[in-house]
C-alpha positions, 0 to 999 in steps of 0.5 A, spaced: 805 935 850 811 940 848 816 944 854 821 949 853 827 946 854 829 948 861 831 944 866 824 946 869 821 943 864 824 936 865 821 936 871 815 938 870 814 932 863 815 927 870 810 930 874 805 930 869 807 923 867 805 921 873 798 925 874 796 922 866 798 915 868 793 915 874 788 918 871 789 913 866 788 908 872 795 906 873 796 910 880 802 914 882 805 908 887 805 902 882 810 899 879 809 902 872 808 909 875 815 909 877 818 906 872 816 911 867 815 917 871 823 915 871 824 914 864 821 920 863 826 923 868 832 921 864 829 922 857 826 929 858 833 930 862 837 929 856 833 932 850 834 938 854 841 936 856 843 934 849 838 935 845 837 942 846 837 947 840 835 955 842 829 956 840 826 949 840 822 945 844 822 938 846 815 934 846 813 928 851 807 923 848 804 917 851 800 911 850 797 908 854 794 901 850 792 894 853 798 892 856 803 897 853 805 903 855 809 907 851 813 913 851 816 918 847 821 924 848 822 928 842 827 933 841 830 937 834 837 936 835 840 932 828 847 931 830 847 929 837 846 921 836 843 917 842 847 910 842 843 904 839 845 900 845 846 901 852 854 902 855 856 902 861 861 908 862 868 908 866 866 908 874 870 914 874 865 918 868 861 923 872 854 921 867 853 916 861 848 911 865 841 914 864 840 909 858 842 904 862 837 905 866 832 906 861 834 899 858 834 896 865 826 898 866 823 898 860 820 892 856 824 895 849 827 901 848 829 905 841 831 911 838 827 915 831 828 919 827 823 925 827 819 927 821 821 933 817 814 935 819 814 939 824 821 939 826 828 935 824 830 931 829 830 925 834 825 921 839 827 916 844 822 911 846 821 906 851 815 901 852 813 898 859 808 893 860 802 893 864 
């Protein structure tokens, strides 16, 4: 699925990853619902946070496979690296724990580079077990 990059937008990504997943037999209220309707949260918030480029959308993919979720936020910024490891930032810093969070729910979790096809960029990926 692909979304302006809007705050709305990252919203609605989480909401609709909800919806897929029960349709998909994970219901709203499971464990592995919440855990990726939160995930999503996070990436979608931060490809429209930091990975926003004028113009250019961010994408949401999931899949759903035996015993494994998957999924993938992908935005077109190049030079906005996301760290290969999760940090804990200063108590006093304001954000930098969304990855903690990601990190903390999800089985693994990693960072590509995007095809030059249809756009350069970057996906965040996180897989659940279910």
């Amino acid at each position: 699925m692909r979304f302006t990059s809007t705050p709305r937008s990252a919203r609605l990504a989480r909401r609709l990853t909800a919806v897929r997943l029960d349709q998909w037999g994970i219901p709203y209220d499971s464990p592995v619902s919440e855990a990726a309707v939160l995930i999503v949260a996070e990436l979608a918030g931060n490809a429209v946070t930091h990975g926003h480029v004028r113009g250019r959308n961010f994408s949401l993919r999931l899949l759903c496979g035996p015993g494994r979720l998957r999924i993938e936020v992908s935005d077109t910024r190049t030079e906005a690296r996301v760290p290969r490891t999760a940090s804990a930032p200063r108590p006093d810093d304001e954000n930098g724990r969304g990855l903690l969070l990601v990190a903390a729910l999800a089985t693994r979790w990693g960072v590509a580079e995007r095809e030059p096809q249809p756009a350069p960029g970057k996906t965040v990926w996180a897989e659940l077990g279910h």
